[in-house]
N, C-alpha and C positions, 0 to 999 in steps of 0.2 A: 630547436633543430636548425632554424635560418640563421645561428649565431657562426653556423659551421661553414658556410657560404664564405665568413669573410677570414677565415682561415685556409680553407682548402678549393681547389676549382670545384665549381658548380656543377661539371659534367661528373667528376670522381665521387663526388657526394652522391649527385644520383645515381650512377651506376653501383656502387655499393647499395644504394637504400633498394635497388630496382634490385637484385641481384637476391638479398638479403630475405625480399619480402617473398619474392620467387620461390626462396628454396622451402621457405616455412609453410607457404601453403600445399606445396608439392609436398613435402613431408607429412601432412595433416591429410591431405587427399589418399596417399598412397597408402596410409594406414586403414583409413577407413573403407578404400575399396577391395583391398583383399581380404578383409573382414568379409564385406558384401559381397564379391564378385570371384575373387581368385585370381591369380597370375593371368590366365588364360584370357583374360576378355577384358584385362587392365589396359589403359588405353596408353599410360607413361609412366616414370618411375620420377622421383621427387627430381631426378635432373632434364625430367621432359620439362614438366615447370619450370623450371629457372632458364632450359633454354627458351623456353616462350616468353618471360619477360624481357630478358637479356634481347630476343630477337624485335620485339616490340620497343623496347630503348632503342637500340642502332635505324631502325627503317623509321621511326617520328624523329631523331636526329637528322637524319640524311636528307631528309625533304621538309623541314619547319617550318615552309609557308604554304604548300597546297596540299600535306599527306597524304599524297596520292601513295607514295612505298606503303603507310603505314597502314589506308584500308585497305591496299592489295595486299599486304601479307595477313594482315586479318580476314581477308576473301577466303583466301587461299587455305588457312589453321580452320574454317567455319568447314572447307568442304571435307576435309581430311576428320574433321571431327563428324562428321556427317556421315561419311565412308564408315569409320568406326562404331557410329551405335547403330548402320545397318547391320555389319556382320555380327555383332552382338542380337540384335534383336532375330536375326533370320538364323543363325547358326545356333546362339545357344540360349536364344530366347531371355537375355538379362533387357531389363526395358531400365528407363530411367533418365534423366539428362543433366543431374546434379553435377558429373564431372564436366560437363561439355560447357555448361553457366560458366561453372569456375575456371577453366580454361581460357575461357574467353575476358573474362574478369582480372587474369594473371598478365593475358596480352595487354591488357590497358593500365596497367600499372604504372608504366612509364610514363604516359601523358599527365596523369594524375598526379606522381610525383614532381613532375617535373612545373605543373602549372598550379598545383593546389596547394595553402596553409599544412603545414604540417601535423598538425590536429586531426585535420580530415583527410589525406591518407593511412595515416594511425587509424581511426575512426572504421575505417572501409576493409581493414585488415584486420582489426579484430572484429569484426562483424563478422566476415569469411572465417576465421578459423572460430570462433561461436558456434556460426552455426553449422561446420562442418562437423562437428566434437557433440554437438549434443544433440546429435538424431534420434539416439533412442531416448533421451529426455521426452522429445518432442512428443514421439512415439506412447511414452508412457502417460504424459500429460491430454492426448487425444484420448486415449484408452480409460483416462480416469474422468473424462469432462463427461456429467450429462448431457441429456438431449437437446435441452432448453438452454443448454449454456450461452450459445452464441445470442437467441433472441435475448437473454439478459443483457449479453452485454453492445447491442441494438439498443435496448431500452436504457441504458445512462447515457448510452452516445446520444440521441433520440432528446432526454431532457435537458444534455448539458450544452449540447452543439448545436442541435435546431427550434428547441420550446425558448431556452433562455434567451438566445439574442433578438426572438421574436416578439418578446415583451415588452410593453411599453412599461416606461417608466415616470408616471404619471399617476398620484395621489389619486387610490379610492373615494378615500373618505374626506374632506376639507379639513384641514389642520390637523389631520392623522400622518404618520411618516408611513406609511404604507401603501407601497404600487404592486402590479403582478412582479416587478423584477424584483424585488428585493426578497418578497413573498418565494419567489421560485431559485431564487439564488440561494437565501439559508438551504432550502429543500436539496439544493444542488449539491453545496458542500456536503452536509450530513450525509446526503447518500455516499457520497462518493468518500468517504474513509469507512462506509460501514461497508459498502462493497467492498475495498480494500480490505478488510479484514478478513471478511468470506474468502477472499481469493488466497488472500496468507494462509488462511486457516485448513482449506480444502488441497492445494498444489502444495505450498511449499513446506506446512507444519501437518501432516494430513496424518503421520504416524505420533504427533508429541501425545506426552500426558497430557493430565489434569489440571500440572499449571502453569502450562503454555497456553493452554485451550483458553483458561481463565485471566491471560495478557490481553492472546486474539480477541475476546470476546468483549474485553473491555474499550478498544476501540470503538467497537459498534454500540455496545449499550450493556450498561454494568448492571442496571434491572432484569435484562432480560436473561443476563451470563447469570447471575446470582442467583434467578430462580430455576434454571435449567439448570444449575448444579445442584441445588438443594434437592430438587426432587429426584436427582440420579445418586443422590446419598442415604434415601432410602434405607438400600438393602447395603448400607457401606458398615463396616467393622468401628469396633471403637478406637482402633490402630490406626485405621484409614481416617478418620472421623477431621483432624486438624489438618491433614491434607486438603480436604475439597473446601476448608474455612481459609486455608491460605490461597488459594485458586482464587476463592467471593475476593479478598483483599487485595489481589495482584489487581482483578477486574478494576476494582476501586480505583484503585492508583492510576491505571491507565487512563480512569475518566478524568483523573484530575490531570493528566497531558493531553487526554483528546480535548476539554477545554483550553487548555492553556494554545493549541493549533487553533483552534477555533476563534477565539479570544483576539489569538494575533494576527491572522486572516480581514477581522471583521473593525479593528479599534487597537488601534497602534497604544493611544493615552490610556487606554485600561488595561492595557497586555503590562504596561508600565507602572501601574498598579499593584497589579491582582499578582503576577508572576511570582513573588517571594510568595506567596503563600500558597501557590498553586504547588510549584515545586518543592515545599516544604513539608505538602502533606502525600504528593506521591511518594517520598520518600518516605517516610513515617507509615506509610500504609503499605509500602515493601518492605519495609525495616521489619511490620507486625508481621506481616504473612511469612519472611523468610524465618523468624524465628517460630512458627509454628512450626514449616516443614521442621527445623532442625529438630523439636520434639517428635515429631512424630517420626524421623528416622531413629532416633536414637529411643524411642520406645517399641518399635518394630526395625530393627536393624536388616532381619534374615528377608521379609519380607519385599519383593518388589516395588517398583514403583507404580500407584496407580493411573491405570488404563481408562480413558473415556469413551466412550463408545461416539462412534461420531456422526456430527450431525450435519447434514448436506441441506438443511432448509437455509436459503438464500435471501439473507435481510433486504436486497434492492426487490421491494417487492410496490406494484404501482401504489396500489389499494398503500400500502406505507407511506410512500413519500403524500398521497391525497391527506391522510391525516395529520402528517407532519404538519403542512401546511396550512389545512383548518386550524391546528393548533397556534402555531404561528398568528393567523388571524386573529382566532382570540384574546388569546396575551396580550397581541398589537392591543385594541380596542380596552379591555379590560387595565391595562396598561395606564394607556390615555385617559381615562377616566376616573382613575383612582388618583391621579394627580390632580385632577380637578378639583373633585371632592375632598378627597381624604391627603390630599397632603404625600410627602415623603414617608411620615406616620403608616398609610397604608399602604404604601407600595410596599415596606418592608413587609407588612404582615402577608400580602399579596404574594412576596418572596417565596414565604415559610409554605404557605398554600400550595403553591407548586411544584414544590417538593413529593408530593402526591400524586403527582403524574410525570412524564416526562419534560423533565427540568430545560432540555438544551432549544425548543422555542422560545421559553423564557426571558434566560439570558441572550439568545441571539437577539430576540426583539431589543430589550436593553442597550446592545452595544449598536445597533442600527438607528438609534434614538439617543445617543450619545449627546446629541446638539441640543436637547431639549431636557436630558437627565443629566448630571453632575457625575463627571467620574468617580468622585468618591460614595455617590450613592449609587452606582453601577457596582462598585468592587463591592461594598455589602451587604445588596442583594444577592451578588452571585454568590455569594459565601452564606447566607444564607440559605440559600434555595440549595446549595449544595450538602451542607449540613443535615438540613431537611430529608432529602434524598436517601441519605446515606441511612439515616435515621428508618424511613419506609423500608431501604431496603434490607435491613435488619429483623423488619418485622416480615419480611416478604421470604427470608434466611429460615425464619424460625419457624412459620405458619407450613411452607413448603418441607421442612424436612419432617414434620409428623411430630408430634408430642411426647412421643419415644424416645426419638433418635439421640443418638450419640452426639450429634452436629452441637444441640444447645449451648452442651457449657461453652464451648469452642469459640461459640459466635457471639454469647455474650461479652466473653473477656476478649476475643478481637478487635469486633468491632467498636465495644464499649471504648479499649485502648481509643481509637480510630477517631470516634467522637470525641471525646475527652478533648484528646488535643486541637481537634477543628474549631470545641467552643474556648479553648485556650486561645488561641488565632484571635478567633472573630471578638473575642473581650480587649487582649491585646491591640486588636484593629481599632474597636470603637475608643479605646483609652487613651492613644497616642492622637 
């Protein structure tokens, strides 16, 4: 936008931009107040705005060293609005001061333009018409938030903004790599993509199926999606049955990009690593899942899409991220130890072991210990441990959906698929 400067005067540049931004929000205002209010108690029409910028350009032009025009015409537009949501509020009882903000906001355009990067008038302009446009989002999204929402999200502000810089960063144990911050920084991130998730899952995908649910949920943790789908498959049909199989595999896939974020957050040299394989098996784990849905449309064509029933329990939960961190501890120590002892030899088998419970302390400890573990014995472990994983959660697929169910065959030839090619990978890895 500053390129236009050196083609056109400076005054005409702003005067169009000041003129321009006027009318669009006057336009956005005036819609949305006769929606809300009606002609009768509307305070301007979209060329009331644009004369208030237009008027706020000429009185900061006229006086550019002491703006004395430009806060006495702003005095003067403060009382006139003032005037206005009294008779509003004493005659016809409309309360509110949404237009009087932006009014006031449309008056300052011209200084803004006129002194600010053009980024950040852009910036301040679409912020106004945002949130002039999506009141009843707002509206919707109050009406859909539980009680406890806000202290939730208290509690990530709470450990991410005031626990973590307050941690020292000073070795527990001697010659262990583990201080409170490192300890509370993994706990940090994990939470905060699984919270991320919750909030995708709950606001903005709150009506999707079964395998969107099973994207969201893989963010947060592909153990915990896997089994909360297995057991809501149940009372599922044998039509439905590779649907909620292709959902458990979407989850998978996601885990293999929520590590690959993680990965690269924590250890640049092993994000440089591991990434060909990370992204080779999310894809192959969507590859699998998309070709089940395609079966199962095309064996229930008449049939709708399944529906999950939805679940409002909130993974940023404290009692979670405390475990997280015990866990974290462990690995640390357990980690450190097995290198002593057991060599490289046992840290792999240590890998495979972890796979049994939640994997992602694991490898976070691993990549925090980069200085002391070899990257290429970082990449297959984690490839390991992920293996592992997938493996449990297989058994965690099958044990959950009952002995009965439809799910079995489904989840044997998916995820078998799924495995197959990870110990393809990991042979391929240790061969090269």
């Amino acid at each position: 936008m500053e390129k236009l400067y050196e083609y056109l005067p400076r005054e005409l540049v702003t005067f169009v931009l000041v003129t321009l931004f006027s009318l669009l929000i006057g336009l956005s205002q005036r819609k949305i107040s006769l929606k809300r209010e009606g002609e009768t108690t509307l305070f301007g029409t979209d060329r009331t705005f644009t004369f208030i910028g237009i008027l706020g350009y000429l009185l900061y032009i006229l006086d550019p060293v002491e703006y004395r025009l430009f806060m006495g015409g702003g005095a003067v537009l403060g009382l006139l609005l003032a005037l206005n949501y009294y008779v509003k509020q004493s005659q016809y009882h409309v309360f509110g001061v949404t237009t009087i903000i932006i009014a006031l906001i449309t008056y300052c355009i011209a200084p803004i333009v006129a002194t600010q990067p053009s980024w950040f008038y852009v910036m301040v302009i679409v912020t106004v018409l945002l949130f002039t446009e999506l009141k009843h989002t707002f509206t919707e999204l109050a009406q859909r938030m539980k009680n406890d929402e806000m202290i939730t999200l208290a509690k990530f502000l709470a450990i991410s903004g005031i626990i973590l810089p307050m941690l020292p960063d000073k070795a527990l144990i001697p010659g262990i790599n583990l201080t409170p911050y490192t300890i509370w920084l993994a706990t940090v991130v994990v939470s905060g993509i699984s919270y991320l998730s919750y909030l995708l899952k709950r606001y903005v995908f709150h009506e999707s199926g079964i395998l969107v649910s099973g994207i969201i949920g893989g963010l947060y943790s592909s153990t915990a999606t896997i089994s909360v789908l297995a057991r809501k498959s149940r009372n599922a049909s044998a039509q439905d049955a590779p649907e909620y199989v292709a959902a458990m595999l979407l989850a998978v896939s996601m885990m293999f990009l929520r590590f690959l974020i993680l990965i690269g957050i924590f250890s640049r040299s092993a994000l440089l690593s591991i990434y060909p394989y990370l992204l080779t098996m999310a894809v192959v784990s969507a590859g699998v899942a998309w070709f089940l849905h395609i079966r199962r449309e095309k064996r229930a064509a008449s049939t709708g899409s399944v529906e999950e029933d939805e679940d409002s329990s909130n993974p940023l939960e404290f009692k979670v991220a405390l475990i997280f961190a015990m866990l974290f501890v462990v690995f640390t120590v357990l980690t450190h130890y097995t290198l002593i002892y057991a060599g490289t030899g046992g840290l792999n088998l240590l890998s495979f072991i972890s796979g049994f419970s939640d994997i992602t302390p694991f490898i976070l400890n691993l990549l925090q210990g980069t200085g002391s573990v070899a990257v290429l014995v970082v990449t297959a472990c984690s490839m390991q441990a992920i293996v592992s994983n997938i493996v449990v959660n297989m058994c965690y697929a099958l044990f959950f959906a009952g002995s009965k169910s439809p799910l079995r065959p489904w989840v044997l030839k998916g995820f078998g698929c799924v495995i197959a090619v990870n110990v393809c990978l990991l042979a391929v890895f240790y061969w090269l």
